[in-house]
N, CA, C and O atoms as a Maestro MAE file, in Angstrom:
{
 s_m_m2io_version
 :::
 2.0.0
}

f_m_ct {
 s_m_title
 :::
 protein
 m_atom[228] {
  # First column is atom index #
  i_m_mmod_type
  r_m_x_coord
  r_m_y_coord
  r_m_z_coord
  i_m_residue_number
  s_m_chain_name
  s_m_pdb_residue_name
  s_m_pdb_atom_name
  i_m_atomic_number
  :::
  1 25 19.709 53.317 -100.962 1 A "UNK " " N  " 7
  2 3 19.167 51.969 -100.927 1 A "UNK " " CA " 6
  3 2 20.311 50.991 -100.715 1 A "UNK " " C  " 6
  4 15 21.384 51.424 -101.135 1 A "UNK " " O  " 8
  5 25 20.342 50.103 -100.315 2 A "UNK " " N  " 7
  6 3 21.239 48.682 -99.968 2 A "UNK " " CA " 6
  7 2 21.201 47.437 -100.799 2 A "UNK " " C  " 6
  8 15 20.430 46.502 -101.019 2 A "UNK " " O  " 8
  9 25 22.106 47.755 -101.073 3 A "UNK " " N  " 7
  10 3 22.069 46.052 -101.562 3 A "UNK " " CA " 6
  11 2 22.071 45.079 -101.237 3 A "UNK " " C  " 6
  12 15 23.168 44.677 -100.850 3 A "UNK " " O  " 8
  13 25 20.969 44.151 -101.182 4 A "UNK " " N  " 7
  14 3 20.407 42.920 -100.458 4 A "UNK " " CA " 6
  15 2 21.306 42.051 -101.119 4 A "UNK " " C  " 6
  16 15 21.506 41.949 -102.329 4 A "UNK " " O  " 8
  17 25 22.111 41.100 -99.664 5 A "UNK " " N  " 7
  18 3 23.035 39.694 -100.292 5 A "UNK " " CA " 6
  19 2 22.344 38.600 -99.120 5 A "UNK " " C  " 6
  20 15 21.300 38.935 -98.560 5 A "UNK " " O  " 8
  21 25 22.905 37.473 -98.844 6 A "UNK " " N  " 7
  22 3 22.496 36.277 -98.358 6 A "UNK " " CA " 6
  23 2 20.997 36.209 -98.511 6 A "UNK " " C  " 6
  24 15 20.325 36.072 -97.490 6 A "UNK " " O  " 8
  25 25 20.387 36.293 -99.732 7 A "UNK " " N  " 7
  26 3 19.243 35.977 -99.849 7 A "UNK " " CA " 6
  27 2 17.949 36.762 -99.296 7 A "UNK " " C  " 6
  28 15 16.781 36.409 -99.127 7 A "UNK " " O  " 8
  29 25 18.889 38.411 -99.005 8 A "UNK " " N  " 7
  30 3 17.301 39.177 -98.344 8 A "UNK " " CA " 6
  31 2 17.656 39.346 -97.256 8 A "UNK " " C  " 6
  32 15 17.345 40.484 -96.903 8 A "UNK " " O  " 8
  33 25 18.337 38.618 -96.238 9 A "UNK " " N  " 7
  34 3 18.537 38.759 -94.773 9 A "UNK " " CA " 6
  35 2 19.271 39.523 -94.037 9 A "UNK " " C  " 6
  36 15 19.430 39.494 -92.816 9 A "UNK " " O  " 8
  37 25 19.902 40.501 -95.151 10 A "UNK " " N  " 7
  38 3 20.539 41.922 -94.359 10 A "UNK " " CA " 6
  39 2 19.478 42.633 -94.887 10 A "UNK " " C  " 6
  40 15 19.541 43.681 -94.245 10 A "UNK " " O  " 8
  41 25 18.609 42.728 -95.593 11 A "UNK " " N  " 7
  42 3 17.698 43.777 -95.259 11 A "UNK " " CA " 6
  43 2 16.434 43.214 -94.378 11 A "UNK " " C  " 6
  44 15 15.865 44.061 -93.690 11 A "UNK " " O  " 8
  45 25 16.034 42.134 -94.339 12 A "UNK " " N  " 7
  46 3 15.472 42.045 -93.113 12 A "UNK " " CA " 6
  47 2 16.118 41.934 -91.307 12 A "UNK " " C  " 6
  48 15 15.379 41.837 -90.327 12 A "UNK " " O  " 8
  49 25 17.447 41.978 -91.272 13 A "UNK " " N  " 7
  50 3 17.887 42.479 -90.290 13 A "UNK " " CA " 6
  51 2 17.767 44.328 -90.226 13 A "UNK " " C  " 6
  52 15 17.325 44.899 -89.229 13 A "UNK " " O  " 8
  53 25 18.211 45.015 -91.380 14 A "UNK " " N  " 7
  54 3 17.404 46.285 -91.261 14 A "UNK " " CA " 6
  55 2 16.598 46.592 -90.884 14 A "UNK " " C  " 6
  56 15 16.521 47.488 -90.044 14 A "UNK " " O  " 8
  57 25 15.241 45.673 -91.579 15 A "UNK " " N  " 7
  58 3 13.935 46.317 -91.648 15 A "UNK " " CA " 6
  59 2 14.041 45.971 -89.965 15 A "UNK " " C  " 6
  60 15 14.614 46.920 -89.431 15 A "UNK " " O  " 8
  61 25 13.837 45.388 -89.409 16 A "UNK " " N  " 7
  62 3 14.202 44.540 -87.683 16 A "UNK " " CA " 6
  63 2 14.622 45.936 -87.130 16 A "UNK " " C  " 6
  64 15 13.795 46.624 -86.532 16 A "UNK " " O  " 8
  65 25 15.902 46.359 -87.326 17 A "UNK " " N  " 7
  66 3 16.268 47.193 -86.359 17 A "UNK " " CA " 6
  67 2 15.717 48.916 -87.039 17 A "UNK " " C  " 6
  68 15 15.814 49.903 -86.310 17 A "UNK " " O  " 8
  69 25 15.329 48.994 -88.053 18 A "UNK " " N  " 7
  70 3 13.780 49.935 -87.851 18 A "UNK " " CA " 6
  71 2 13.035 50.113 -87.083 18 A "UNK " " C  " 6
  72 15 13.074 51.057 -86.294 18 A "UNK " " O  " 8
  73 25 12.284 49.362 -87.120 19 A "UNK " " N  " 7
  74 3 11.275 48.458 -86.020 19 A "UNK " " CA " 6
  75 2 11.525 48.841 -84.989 19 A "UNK " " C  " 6
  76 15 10.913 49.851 -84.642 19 A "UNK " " O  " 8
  77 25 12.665 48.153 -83.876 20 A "UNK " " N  " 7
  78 3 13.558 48.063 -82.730 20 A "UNK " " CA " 6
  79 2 13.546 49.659 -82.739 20 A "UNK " " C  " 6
  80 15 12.775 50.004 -81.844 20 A "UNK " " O  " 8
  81 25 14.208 51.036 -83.533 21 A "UNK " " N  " 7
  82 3 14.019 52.259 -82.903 21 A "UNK " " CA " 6
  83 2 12.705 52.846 -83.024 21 A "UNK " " C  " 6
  84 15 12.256 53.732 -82.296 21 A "UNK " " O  " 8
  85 25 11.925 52.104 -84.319 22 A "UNK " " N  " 7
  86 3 10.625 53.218 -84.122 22 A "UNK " " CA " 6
  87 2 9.819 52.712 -82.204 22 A "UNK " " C  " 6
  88 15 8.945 53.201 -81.489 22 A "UNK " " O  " 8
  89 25 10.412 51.962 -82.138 23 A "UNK " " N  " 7
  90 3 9.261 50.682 -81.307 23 A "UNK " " CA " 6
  91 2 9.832 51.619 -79.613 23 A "UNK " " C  " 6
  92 15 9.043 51.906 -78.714 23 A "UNK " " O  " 8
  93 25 11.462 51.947 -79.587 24 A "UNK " " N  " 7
  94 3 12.251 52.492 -78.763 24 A "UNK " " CA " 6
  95 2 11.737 53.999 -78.645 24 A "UNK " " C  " 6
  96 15 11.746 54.558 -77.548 24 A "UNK " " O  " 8
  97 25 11.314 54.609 -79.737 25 A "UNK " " N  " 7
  98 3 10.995 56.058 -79.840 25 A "UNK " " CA " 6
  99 2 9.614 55.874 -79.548 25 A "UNK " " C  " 6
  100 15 9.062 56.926 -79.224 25 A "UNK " " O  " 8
  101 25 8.663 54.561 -79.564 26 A "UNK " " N  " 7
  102 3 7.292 55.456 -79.276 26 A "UNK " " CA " 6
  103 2 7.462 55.058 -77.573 26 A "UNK " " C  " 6
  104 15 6.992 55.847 -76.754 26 A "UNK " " O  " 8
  105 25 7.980 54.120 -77.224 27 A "UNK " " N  " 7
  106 3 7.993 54.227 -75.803 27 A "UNK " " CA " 6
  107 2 8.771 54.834 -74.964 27 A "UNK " " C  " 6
  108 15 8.755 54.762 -73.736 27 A "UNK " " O  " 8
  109 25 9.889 55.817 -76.078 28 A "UNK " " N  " 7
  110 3 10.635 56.759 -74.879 28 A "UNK " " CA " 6
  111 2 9.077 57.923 -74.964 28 A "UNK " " C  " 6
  112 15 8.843 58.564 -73.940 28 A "UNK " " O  " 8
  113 25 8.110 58.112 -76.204 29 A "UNK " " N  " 7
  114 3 7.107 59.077 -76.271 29 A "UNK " " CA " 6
  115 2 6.272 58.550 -75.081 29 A "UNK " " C  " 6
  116 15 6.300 59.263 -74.077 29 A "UNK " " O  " 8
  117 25 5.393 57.200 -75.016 30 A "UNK " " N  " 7
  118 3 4.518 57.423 -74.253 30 A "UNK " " CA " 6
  119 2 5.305 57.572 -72.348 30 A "UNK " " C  " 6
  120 15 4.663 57.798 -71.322 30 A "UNK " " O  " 8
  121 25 6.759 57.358 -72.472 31 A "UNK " " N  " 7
  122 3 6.892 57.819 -70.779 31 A "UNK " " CA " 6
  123 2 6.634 59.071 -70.453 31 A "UNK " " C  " 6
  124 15 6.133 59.537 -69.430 31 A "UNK " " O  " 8
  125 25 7.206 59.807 -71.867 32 A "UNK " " N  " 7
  126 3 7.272 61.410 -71.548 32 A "UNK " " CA " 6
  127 2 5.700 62.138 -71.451 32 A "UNK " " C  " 6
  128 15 5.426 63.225 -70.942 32 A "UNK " " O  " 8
  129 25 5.036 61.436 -71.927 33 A "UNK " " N  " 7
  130 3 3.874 61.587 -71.988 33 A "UNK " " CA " 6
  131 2 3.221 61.182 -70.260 33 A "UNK " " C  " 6
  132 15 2.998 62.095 -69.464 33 A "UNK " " O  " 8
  133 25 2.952 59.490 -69.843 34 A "UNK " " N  " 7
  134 3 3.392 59.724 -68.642 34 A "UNK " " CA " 6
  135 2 4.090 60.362 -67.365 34 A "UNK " " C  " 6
  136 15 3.788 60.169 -66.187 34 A "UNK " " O  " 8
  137 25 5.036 61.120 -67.852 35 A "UNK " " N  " 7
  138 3 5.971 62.083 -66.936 35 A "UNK " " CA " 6
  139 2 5.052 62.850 -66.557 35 A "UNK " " C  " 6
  140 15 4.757 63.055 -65.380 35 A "UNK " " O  " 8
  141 25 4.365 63.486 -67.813 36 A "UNK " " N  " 7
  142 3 4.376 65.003 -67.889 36 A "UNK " " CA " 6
  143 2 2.886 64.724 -67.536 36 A "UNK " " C  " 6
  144 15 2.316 65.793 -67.316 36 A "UNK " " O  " 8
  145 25 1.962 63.515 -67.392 37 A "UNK " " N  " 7
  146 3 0.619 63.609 -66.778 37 A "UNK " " CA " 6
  147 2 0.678 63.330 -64.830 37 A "UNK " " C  " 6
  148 15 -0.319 63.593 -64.157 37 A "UNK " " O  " 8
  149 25 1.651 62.921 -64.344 38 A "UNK " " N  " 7
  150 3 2.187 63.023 -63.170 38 A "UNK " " CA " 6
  151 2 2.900 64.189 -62.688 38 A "UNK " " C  " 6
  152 15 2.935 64.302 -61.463 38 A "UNK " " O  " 8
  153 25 3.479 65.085 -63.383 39 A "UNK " " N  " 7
  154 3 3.911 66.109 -63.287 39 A "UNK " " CA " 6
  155 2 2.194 67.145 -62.378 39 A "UNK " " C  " 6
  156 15 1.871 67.666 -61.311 39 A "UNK " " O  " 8
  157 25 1.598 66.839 -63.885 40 A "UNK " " N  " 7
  158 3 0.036 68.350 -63.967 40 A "UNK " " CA " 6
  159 2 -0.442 67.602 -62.464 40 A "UNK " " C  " 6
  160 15 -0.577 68.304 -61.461 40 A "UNK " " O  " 8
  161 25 -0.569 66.812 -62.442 41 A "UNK " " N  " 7
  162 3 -1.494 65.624 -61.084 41 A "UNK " " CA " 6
  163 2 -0.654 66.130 -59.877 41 A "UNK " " C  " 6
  164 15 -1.301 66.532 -58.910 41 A "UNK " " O  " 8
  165 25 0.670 66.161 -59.807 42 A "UNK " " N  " 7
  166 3 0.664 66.420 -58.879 42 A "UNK " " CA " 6
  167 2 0.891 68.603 -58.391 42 A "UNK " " C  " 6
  168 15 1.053 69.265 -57.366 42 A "UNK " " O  " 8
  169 25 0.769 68.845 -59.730 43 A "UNK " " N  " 7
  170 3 0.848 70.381 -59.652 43 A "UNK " " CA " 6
  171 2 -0.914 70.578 -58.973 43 A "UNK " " C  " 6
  172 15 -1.150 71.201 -57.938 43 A "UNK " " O  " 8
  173 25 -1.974 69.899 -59.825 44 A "UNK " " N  " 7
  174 3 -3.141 69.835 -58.795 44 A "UNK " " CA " 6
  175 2 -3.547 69.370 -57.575 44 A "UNK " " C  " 6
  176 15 -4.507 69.747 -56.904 44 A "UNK " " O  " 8
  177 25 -3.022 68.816 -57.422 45 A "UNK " " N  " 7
  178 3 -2.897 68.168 -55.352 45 A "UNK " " CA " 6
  179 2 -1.999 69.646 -54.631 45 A "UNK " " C  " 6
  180 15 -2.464 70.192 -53.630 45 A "UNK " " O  " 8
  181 25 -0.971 70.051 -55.156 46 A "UNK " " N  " 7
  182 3 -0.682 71.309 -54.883 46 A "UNK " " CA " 6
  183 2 -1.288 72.479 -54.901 46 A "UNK " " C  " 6
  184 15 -1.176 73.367 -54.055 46 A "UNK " " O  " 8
  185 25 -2.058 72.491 -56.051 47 A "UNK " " N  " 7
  186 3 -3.247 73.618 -55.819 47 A "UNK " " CA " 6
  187 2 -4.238 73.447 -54.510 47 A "UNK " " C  " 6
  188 15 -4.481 74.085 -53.485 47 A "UNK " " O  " 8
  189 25 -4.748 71.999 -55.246 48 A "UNK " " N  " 7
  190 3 -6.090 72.052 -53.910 48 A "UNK " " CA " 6
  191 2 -5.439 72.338 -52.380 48 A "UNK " " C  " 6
  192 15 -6.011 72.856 -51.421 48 A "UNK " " O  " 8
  193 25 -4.506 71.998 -52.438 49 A "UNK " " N  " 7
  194 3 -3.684 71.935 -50.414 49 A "UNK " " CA " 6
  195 2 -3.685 73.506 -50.123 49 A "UNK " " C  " 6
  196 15 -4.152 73.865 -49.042 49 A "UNK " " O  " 8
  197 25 -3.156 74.545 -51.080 50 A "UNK " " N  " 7
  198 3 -2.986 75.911 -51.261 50 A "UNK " " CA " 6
  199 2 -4.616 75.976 -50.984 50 A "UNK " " C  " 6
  200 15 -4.817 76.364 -49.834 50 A "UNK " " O  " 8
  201 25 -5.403 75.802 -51.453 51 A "UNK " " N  " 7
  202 3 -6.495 76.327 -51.595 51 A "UNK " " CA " 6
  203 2 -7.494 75.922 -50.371 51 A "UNK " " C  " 6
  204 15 -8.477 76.519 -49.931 51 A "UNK " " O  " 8
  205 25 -6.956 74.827 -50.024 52 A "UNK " " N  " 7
  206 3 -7.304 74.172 -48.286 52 A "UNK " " CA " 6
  207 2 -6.659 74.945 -47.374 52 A "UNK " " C  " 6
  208 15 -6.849 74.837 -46.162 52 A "UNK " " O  " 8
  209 25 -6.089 75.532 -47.755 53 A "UNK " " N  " 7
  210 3 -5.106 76.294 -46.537 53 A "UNK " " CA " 6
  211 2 -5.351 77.638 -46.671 53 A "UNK " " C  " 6
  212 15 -4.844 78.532 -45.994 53 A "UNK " " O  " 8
  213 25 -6.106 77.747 -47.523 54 A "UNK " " N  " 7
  214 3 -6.375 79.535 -47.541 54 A "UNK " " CA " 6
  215 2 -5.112 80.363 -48.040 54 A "UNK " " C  " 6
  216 15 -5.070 81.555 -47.735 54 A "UNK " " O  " 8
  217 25 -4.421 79.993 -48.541 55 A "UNK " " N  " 7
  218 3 -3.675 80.469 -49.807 55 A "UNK " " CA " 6
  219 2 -3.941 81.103 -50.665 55 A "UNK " " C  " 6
  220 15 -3.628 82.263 -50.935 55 A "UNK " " O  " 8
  221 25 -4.896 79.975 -51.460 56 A "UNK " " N  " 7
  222 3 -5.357 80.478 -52.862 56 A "UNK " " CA " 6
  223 2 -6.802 81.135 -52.650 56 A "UNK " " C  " 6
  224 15 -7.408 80.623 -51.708 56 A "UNK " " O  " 8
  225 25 -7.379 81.992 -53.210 57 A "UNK " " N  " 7
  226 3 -8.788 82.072 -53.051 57 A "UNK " " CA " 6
  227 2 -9.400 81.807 -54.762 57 A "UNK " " C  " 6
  228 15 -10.609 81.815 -54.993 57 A "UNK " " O  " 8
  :::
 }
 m_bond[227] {
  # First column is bond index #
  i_m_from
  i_m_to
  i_m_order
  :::
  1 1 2 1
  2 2 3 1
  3 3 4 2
  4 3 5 1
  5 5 6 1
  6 6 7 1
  7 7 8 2
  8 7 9 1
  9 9 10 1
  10 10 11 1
  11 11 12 2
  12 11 13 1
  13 13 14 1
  14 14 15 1
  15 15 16 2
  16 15 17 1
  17 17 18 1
  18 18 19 1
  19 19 20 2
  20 19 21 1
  21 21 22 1
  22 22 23 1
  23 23 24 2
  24 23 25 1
  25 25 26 1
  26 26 27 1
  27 27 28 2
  28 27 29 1
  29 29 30 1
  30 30 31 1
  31 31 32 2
  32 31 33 1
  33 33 34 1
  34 34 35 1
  35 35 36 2
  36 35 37 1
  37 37 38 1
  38 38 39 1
  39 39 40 2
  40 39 41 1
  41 41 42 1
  42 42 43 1
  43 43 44 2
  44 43 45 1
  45 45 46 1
  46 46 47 1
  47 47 48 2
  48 47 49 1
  49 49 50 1
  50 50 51 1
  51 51 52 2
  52 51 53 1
  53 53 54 1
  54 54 55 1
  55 55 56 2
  56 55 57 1
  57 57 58 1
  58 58 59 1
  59 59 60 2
  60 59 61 1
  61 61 62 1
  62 62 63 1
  63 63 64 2
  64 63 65 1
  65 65 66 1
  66 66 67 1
  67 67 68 2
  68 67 69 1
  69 69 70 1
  70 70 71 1
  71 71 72 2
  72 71 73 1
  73 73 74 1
  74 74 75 1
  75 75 76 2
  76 75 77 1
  77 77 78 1
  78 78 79 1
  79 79 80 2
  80 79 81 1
  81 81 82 1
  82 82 83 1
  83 83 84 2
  84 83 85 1
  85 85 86 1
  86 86 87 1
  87 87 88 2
  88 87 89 1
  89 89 90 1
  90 90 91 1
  91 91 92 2
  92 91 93 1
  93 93 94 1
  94 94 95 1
  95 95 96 2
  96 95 97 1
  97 97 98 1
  98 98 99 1
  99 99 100 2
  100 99 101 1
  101 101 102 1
  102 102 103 1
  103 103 104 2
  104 103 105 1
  105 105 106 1
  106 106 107 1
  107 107 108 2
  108 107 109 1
  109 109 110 1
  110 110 111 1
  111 111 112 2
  112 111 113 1
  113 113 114 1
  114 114 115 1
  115 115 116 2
  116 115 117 1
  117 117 118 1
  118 118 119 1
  119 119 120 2
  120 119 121 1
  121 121 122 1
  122 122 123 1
  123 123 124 2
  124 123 125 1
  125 125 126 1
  126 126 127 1
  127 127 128 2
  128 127 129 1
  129 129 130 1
  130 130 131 1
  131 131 132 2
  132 131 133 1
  133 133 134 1
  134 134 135 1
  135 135 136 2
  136 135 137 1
  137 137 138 1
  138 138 139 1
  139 139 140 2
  140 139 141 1
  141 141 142 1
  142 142 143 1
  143 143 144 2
  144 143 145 1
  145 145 146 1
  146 146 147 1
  147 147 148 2
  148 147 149 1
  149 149 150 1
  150 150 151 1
  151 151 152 2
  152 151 153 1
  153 153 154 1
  154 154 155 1
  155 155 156 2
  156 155 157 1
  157 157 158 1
  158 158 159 1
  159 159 160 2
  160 159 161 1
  161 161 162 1
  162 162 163 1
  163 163 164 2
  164 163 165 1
  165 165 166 1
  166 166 167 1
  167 167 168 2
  168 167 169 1
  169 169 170 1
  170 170 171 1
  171 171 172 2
  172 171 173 1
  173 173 174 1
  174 174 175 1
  175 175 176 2
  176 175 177 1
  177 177 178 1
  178 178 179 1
  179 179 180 2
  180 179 181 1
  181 181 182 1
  182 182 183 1
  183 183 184 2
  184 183 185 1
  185 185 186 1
  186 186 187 1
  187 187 188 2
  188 187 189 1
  189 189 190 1
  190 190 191 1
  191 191 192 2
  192 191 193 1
  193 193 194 1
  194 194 195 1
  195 195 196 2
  196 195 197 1
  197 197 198 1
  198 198 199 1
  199 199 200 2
  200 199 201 1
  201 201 202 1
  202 202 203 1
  203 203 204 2
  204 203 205 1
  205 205 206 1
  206 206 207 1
  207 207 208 2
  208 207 209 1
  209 209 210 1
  210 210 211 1
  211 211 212 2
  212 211 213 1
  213 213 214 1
  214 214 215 1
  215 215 216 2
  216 215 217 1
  217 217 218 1
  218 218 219 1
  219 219 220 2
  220 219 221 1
  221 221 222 1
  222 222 223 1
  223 223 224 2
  224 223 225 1
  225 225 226 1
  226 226 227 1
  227 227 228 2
  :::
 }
}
């Protein structure tokens, strides 16, 4: 735990840069999340073309 001086305002600069990484970590989550739904999308446009082409049966 920390010891709060100037009246509270180093731990609300803490609590702040909490915040700032949880806030950094859910939007490095939802890109990867994005990535990886552009990834499958385009692994299916690859199927169907295989499968237009008589590739795949």
């Amino acid at each position: 735990m920390v010891a709060l001086s100037n009246g509270g305002t180093d731990g609300k600069l803490l609590l702040t840069s909490t915040e700032q990484q949880k806030r950094r970590r859910r939007i490095e989550k939802l890109r990867r999340i994005q990535h990886d739904h552009r990834m499958r999308l385009i692994v299916i446009v690859l199927i169907g073309k295989h499968q237009e082409s008589g590739l795949i049966h």
